[in-house]
N, C-alpha and C positions, 0 to 999 in steps of 0.2 A: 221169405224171411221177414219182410214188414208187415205181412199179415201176421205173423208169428207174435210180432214186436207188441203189435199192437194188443193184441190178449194179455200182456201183464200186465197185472192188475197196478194201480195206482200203489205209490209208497209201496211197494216191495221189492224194490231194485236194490240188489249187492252190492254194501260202499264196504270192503273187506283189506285187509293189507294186513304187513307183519313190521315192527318195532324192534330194530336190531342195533346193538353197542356197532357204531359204524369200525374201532378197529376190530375187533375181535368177532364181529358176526354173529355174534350170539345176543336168542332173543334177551326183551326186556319184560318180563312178567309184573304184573303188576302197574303196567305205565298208563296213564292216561288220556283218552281220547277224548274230544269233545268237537261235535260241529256248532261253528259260531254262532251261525244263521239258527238253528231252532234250541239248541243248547241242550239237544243230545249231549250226551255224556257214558261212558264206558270204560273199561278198565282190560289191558290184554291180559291174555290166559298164561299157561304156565312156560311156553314158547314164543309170546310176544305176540300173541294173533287177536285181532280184532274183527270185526261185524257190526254194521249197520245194515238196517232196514228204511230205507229210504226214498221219497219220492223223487222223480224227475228234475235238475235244476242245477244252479251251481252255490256250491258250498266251500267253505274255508274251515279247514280241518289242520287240529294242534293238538301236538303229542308232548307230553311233558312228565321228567321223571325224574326223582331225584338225583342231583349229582352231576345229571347231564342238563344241556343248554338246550330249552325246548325249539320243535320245529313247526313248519307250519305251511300250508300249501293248499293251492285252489285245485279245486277238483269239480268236471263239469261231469253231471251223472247222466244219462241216456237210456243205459242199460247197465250190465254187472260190469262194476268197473273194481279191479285192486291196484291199491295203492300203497306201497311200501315207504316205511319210513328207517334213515339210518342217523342214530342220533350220537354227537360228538360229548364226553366227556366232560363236565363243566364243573369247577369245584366253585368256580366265583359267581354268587349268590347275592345281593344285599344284604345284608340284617335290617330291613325295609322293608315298604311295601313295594319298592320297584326293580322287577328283575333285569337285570341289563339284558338291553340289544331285545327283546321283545316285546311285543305289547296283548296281554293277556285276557282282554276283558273280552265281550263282544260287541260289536259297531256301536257307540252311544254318543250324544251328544252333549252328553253331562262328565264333569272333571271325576272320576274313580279313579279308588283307591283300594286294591288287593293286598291281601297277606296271606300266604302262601307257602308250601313249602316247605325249606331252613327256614326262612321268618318267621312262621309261625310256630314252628319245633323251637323254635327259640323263646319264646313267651308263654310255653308250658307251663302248668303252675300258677300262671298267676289268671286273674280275676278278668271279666270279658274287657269290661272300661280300663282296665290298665295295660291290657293285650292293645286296643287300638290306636294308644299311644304311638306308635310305634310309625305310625301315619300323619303325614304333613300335612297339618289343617286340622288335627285330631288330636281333642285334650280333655282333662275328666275335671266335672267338680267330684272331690272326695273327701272322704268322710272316714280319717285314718287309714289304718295298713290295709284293712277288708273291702272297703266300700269304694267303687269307683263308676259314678255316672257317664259315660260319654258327651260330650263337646262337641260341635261339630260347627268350625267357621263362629266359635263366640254362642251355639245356641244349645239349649241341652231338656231334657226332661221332656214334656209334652212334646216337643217341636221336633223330635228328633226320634224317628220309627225304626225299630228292631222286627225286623222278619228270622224267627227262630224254624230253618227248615220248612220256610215258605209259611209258616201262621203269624202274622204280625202277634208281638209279644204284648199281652192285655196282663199287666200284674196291677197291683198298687203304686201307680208312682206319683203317687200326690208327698212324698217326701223326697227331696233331694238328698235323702240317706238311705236310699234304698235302690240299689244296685240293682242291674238286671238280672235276672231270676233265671239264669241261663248256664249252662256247664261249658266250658268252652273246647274242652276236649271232644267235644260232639263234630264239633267242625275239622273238616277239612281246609277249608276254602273264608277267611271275611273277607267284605267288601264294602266299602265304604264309599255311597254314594253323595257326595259335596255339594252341597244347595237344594233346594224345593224340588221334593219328588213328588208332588199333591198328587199329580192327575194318576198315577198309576197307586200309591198305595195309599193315599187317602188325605185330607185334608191338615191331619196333625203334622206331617213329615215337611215342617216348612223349614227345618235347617237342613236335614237331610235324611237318609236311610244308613241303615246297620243290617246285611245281608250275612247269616250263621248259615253256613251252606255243607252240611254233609257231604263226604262223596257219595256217586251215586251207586247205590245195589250194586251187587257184583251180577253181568251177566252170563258167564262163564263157567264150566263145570268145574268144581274144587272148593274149598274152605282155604280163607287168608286172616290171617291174626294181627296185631298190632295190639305194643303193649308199650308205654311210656314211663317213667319212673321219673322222679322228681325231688332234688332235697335241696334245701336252704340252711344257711348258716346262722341266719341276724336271729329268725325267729322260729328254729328250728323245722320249719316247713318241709311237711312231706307229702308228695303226692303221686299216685298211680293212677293207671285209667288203661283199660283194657276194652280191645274190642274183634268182635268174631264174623266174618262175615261167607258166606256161604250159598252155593248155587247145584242143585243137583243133576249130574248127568241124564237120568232118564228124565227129570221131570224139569228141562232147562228153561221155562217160562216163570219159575218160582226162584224166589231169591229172598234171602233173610239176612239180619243182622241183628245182635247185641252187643251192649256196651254202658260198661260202667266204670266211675271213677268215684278215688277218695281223696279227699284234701284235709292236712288238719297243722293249724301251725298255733305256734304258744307267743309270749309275750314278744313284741316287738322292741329292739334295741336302738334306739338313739347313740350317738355318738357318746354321749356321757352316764346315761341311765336306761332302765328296763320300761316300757312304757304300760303299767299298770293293767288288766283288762283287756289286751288290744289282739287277743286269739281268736282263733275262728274254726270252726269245724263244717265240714261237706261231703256230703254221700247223695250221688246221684246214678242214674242210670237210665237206660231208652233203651227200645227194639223197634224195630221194623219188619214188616212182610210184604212184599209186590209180589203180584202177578203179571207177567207183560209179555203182551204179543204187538205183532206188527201196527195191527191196527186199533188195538186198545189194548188198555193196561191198568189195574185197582195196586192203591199201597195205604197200608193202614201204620201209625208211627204212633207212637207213645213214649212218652218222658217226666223223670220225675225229678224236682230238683231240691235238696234240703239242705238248709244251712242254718248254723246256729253263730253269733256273732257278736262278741263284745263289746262294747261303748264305753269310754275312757270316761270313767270317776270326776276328771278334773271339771267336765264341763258339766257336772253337780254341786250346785254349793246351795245352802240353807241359808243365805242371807246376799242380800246386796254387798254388804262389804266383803263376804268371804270372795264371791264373783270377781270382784277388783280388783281384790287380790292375786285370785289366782291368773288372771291374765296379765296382771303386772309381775308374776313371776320370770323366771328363766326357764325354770324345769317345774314340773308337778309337785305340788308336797306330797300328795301320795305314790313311793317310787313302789317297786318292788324286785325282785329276784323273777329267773325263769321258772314258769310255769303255765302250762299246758290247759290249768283250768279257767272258766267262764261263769263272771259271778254276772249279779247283777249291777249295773244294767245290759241289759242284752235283747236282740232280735232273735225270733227263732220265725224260721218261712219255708212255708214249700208250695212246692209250684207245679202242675200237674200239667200235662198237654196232650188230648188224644186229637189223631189227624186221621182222617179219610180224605184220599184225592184220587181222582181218575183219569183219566183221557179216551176219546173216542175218536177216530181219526174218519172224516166223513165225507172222503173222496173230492171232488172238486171241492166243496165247499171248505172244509178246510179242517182244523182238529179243535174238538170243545172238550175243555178239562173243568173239574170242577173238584172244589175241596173244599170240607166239612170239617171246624175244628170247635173244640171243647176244651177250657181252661178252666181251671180251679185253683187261687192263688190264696190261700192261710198264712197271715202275718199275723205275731202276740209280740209284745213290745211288754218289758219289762225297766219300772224305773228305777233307779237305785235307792230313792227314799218314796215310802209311803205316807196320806195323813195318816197323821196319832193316832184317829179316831176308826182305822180300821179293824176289823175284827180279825182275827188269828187262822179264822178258817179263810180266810182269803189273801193270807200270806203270800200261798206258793201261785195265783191266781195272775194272769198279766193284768196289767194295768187297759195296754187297748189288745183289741183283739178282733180282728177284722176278717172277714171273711167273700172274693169276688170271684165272679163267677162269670165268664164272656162267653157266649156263642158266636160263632164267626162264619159265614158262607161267603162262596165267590164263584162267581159261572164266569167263565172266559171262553170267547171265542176267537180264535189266530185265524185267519182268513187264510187261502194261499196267494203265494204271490203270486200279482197283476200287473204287468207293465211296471216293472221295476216298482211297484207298490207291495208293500207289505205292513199288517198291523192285527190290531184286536179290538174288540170291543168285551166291555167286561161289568155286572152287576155284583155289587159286594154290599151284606148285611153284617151288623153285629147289634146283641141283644146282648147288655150287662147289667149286673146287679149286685150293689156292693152294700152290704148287711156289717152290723156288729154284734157281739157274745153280750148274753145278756152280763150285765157287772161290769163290762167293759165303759169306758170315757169314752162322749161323742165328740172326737177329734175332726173327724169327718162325717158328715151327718150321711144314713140310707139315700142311696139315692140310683135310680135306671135311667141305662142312657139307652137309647134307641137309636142307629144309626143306619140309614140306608142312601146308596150311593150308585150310579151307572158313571161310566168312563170309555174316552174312544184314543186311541193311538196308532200313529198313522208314520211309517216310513219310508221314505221314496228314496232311493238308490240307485247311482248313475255317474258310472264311472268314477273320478275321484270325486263324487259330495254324495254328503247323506243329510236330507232333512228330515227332521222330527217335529211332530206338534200331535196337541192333544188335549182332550175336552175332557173333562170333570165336574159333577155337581152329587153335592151329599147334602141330607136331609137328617139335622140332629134335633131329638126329641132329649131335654135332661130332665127327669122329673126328680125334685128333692125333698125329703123330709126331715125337718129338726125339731129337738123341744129346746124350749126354751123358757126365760120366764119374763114375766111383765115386770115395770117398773112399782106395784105392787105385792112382788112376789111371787105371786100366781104362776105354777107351769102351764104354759102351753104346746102345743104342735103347730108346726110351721111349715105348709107346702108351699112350692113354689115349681113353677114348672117354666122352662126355658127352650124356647125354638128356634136354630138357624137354619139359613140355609148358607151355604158356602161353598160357591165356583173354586175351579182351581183352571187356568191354562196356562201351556209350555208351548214354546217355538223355539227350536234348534237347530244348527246345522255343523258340521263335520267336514272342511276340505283335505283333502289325502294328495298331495299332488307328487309325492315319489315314494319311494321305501324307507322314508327316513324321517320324514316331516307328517304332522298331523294338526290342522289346527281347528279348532272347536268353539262356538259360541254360541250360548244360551240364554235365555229369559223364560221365566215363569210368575205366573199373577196367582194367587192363592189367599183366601179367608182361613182363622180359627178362630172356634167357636173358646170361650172361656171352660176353663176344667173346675169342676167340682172341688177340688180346692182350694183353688183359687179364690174361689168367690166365699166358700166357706168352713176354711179350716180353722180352727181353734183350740187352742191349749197347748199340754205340754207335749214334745213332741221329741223322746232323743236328746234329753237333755237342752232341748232349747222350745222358747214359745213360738208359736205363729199364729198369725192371724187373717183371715181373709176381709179380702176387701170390702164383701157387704156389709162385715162386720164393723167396722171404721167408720165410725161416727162422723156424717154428713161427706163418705166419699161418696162418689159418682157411679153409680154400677157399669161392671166393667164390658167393652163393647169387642167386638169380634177381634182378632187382629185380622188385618191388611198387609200381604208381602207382597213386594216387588223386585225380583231377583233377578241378577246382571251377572254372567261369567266369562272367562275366555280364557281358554288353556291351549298352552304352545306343546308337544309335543315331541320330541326329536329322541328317535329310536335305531335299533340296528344296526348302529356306528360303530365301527371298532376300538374306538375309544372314548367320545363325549357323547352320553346320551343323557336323557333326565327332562323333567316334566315343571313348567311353570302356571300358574292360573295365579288369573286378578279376579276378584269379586265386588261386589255391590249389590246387597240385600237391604233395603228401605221398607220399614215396618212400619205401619199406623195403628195407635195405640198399642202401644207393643207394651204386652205384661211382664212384670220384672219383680223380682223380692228384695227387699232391702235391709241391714240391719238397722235395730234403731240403737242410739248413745243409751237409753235407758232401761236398764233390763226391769223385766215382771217379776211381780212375788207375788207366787203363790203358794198352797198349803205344802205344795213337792217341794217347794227350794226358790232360789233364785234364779233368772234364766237369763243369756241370749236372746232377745226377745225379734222374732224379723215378720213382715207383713208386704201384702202386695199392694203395689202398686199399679198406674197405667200410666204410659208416654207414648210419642215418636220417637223412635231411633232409628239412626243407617249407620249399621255395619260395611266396613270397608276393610279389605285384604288380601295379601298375597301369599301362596302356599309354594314352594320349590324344592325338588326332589331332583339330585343330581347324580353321576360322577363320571369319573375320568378313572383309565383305564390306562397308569403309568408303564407298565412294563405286563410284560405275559404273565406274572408271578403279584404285581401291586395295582392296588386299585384303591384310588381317592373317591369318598361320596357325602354328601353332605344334604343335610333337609333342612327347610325351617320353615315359621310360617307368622305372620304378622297380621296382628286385626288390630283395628280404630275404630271404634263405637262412639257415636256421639248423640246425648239425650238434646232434640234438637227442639222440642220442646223450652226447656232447660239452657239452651244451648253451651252445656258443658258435658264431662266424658262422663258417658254411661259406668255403673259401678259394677265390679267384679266379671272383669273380662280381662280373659287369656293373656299374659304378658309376653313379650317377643322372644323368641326362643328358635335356637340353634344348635343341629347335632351335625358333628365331623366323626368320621370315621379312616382310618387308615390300615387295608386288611390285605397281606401277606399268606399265597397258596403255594404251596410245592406239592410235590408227588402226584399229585391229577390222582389217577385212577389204574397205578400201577404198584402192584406189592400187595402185603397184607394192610396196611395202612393204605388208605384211599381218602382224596378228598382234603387233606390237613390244613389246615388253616389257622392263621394268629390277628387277631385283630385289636386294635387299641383305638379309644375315641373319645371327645370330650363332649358333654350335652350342657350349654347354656341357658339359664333362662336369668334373663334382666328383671330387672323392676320394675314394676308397675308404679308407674308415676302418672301416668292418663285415669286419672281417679274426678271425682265431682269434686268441685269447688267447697271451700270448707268443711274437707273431707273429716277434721275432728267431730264434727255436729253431725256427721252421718254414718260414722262406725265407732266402733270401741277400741280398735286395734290399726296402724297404719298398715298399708302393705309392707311387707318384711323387704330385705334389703333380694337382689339378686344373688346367683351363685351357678355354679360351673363343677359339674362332676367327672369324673377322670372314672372310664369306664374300659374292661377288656374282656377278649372270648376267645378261646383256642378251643378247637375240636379236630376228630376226623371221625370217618367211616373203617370201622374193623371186618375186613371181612372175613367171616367163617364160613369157610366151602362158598354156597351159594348167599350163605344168612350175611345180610350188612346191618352191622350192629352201630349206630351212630350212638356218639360220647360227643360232651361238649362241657366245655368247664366255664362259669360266667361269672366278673367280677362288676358288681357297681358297687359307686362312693367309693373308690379303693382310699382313697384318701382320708376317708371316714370324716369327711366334713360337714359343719354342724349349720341345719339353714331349716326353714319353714316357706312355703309354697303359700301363696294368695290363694289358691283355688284348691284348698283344705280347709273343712271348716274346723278342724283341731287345731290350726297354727293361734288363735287364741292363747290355748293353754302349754303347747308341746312343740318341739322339732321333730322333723321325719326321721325316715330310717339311717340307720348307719351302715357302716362297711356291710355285705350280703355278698358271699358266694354261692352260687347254684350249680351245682352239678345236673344234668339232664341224660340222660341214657334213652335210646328209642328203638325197635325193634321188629323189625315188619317181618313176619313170617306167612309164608307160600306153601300150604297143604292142598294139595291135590287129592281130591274125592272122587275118586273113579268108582262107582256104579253099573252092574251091567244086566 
């Protein structure tokens, strides 16, 4: 028999079991498996049955599904091992990132943050940066009802990396009005990793990472559906999104999916008036194809993302005085009635992503993947006035019109594990090229970047601690081209070429010392290179001006940044009634890049403008993120988040400008029926979300904006849902009320609180739909 043993070949041992509702015995189709350790991932069949193919070792395996309270169990593999899981009925859920009593992510030594789930069935509809919110520590600058950049710990834009289904997301984001180019219905799974991720995805991700995580292929024989629907009340918002996914009996190594959605919503309502312009329209869609066997496996993924998206009138005006005006308004002079249509000024973008990725599993040595991706990102920008002096045939013409283009590789190598050691080493290239239409304004001048990078990460585990650390070095080439003209008129063209280098290392560690407690602490050292617009944007841009720093008369050109980043997060999980997650931070930045508005706006031939430009300092970000609750009765459950930052330009030594204000969300949610009747799951929830004032502003903060921070305010939020079940079909309903109070307030981290207040009252209706077709083949 141990000669026997010994002839199975490497990674092909049976990690198999069945997924069953523990009262009633009947499987859970549909439910999700994942092992921690390599982040396998799989979905049970139409009886709750699951399969892995696996090497020898010990693995931690979590099944999770909706409705029910996920489980979770070590499993040591030898030979064919099954392992059954029976999972208990669970309606109580967060409306958060933190699911009670479990911990979801896999071993890491950085503060994460998932949305998942009810959570994220709950953020349906809306945009990816307003989805994140929903996370403590996690906040958008935005740019009206459509536009919402992610935040992350006070940092945002460059510094903060979007991995769209494993391709780090390369759009245009030299404008803090332009949102990520991402559908978010695509995900299953975000995850929000809090502080310098450098060594693993690159030297930009120095506030953090944004993980858009599809589920994975169906392996399974059958076709499964899912289909979402969506309506809003404020700004009549409606949206669908459908997807198909499929595994063939005879031919069970292949596995497909499609999926597309639409979004399209009209004028936005303020508590007193219609806000002019402020609709948005979106059609997107992606497929996928895998091949996968034991020991390798090819997936090729494609996506296409299109949005068209109005820009608010008000922050156009034709004169300095009309400017003054208008933000010394209350409301807009231009109001209007509801409607659905998109004048000018408007964005219109699409975003293209094709992915090849492989693995090849290479017996002792260990498994190399490798993924090849291709982005195409078209932005036209339209402004609402043109000069006098243009001609007629270039009316209907955008104003910019840009056009980028990323190639992206990355070879990884996973080692296996050695003496409680495990890690990777990994080589990752991108070639970009960001051009403009001829007729178009050089906002941003042509310009390639060139980046090439190797990285090594190392984890050692034993017993309750896990340490991490890890080595990074990238090599950035920017080459740029602009015209310009001399102080005699004269055009010229202007190269300029720009070389970093920029380390990045991490050292973490993780102690585990019961089933309840977890605690973690981090440090990461990381360089950024200065971005191309930074150094050289210019003109009108969205109704407002900007200027890069080279451009700034006898600034200093701007020098790398320098992070230095400090965490520690308490964890306490599994508890029957108080669980919830705390972290402190300390991120110290040298020359740290910042935009600022200036008191004097530009005029030019477009109008009058907003005028904001870069600058360079030191600043240390400091703060705390806390995710709670308590578990009042079998039926009530108290939870609560919030999260606090202190920036200070220490340079300067007063408060950095335009950072996150302290803020606070309670929630109090009431479950009956569990999971028995035709109604399942039913739930009522009510809660209030705070956010204070920003009063931590720079010293003679009149001399350095146009506008003070607006006052605080507190919105009075609710949600009632259940699960309907038809036969086997669970149909989830949920009804969701913000502003019920319909209260009238403007956000510091909106760049429209200038001219407008935010939304008003909004009900959302959400309906969701998972359906289980079984494809039998013979």
């Amino acid at each position: 028999m141990a000669q026997a043993a010994q002839q199975v070949p490497e990674c092909t041992l049976s990690l198999s079991g069945h997924a069953t509702d523990h009262e009633s015995r009947e499987g859970l189709p549909g439910a999700t498996v994942v092992l921690l350790e390599t982040q396998q991932a799989t979905q049970t069949d139409a009886a709750g049955n699951y399969h892995f193919h696996v090497c020898a070792g010990l693995y931690h395996v979590q099944v999770s599904y909706l409705g029910y309270s996920p489980e979770a169990a070590e499993v040591r593999v030898a030979g064919a091992v099954i392992r059954d899981f029976q999972l208990h009925p669970d309606a109580i859920l967060l409306n958060s990132a933190l699911v009670q009593g479990q911990r979801t992510a896999a071993p890491t030594t950085q503060p994460t943050a998932v949305l998942a789930g009810q959570a994220l069935q709950q953020t349906r509809g809306q945009a990816l940066g307003e989805a994140l919110q929903k996370m403590a520590g996690v906040t958008a600058i935005q740019t009206g009802p459509g536009i919402f950049k992610p935040m992350v710990h006070g940092l945002h834009s460059n510094r903060v990396t979007i991995l769209n289904n494993g391709v780090r997301q390369e759009g245009q984001q030299w404008g803090v009005e332009h949102g990520p180019e991402i559908d978010p219905f695509i995900a299953s799974r975000l995850t929000v990793v809090k502080g310098a991720a450098s060594v693993r995805y690159g030297s930009d991700a120095i506030g953090g990472v944004v993980l858009v995580e599809p589920k994975p292929l169906r392996d399974s024989a059958g076709i499964s559906a899912d289909l979402s629907l969506v309506g809003m009340s404020n700004n009549g918002l409606g949206a669908t999104s459908a997807t198909l996914d499929g595994n063939l009996r005879r031919l069970p190594a292949l596995s497909w999916r499609a999926q597309g959605s639409l979004r399209r919503a009209g004028t936005m309502r303020t508590p007193d008036y219609y806000l002019k312009n402020s609709g948005f329209a979106e059609q997107n869609f992606s497929g996928a194809v895998g091949w996968r066997k034991p020991t390798y496996g090819l997936e090729v993924f494609y996506s296409q993302f299109n949005t068209r998206i109005g820009i608010l009138p008000a922050s156009h005006a034709e004169s300095k005085t009309d400017l003054l005006l208008a933000i010394a308004r209350t409301e807009p002079l231009e109001t209007t009635g509801f409607s659905y249509a998109i004048d000018r000024a408007y964005q219109h973008v699409r975003h293209d992503v094709a992915k090849l990725t492989g693995f090849v599993q290479t017996g002792a040595a260990g498994q190399f993947q490798l993924t090849l991706a291709q982005q195409t990102d078209f932005r036209d920008e339209y402004d609402k006035f043109r000069p006098r002096n243009d001609n007629l045939a270039s009316l209907n013409k955008p104003e910019l019109s840009y056009t980028n283009r990323t190639s992206t590789a990355e070879l990884l190598w996973e080692h296996k594990p050695w003496h409680y050691f495990r890690g990777s080493v990994g080589l990752a290239g991108t070639y970009q090229a960001n051009r403009y239409a001829n007729g178009s304004r050089q906002f941003i001048p042509y310009y390639t970047n060139l980046i090439g990078g190797a990285f090594w990460i190392e984890k050692w585990q034993w017993g309750a601690w896990l340490l991490e650390g890890g080595l990074r070095l990238d090599r950035r080439d920017l080459a740029v081209k602009r015209g310009d003209r001399a102080a005699n008129g004269a055009f010229f063209v202007d190269r300029s070429r720009f070389q970093y280098t920029t380390p990045a290392a991490s050292l973490g560690a993780t102690y585990d010392p019961s089933a309840h407690f977890t605690f973690s602490l981090n440090t990461g050292l990381t360089r950024r290179a200065p971005a191309a617009n930074e150094r050289f944007s210019e003109g009108v841009h969205n109704g407002m001006y900007e200027l890069g720093n080279d451009l700034i008369p006898g600034a200093t050109p701007l020098l790398p940044e320098t992070a230095l980043n400090t965490g520690l997060t308490v964890n306490w999980h599994a508890n029957p009634r108080f669980n919830g997650e705390v972290t402190v931070y300390q991120n110290r930045i040298l020359d740290f890049i910042y935009q600022v508005p200036l008191t004097e706006p530009v005029q030019t031939v477009r109008g009058s403008h907003i005028s904001w430009q870069y600058l360079q300092t030191d600043a240390t970000f400091r703060g705390l993120d806390l995710s709670t609750s308590y578990q009042l009765t079998a039926d009530w459950l108290l939870s609560a988040k919030g999260s606090v930052v202190r920036t200070r330009d220490t340079r300067a030594d007063e408060w950095q400008i335009l950072m996150p204000a302290d803020r606070l969300e309670t929630t109090l949610r009431y479950t009956w029926g569990h999971d028995r009747g035709p109604l399942a799951g039913r739930y009522a929830q009510a809660g209030v979300y705070a956010v204070a004032r920003q009063t931590r502003v720079p010293d003679h903060y009149e001399a350095r904006d146009l506008l003070a921070p607006p006052a605080g305010y507190a919105l009075l939020n609710a949600e009632i849902g259940t699960t309907i079940r038809w036969g086997r079909l669970p149909v989830e309903v949920s009804l969701t009320g913000s502003n019920l109070l319909n209260q009238r307030y403007r956000d510091y981290l909106n760049r429209y609180r200038y001219f407008t207040d935010e939304m008003g009252r909004n009900v959302s209706l959400r309906v969701h739909i998972p359906l289980e077709l079984p494809h039998k083949l013979h």
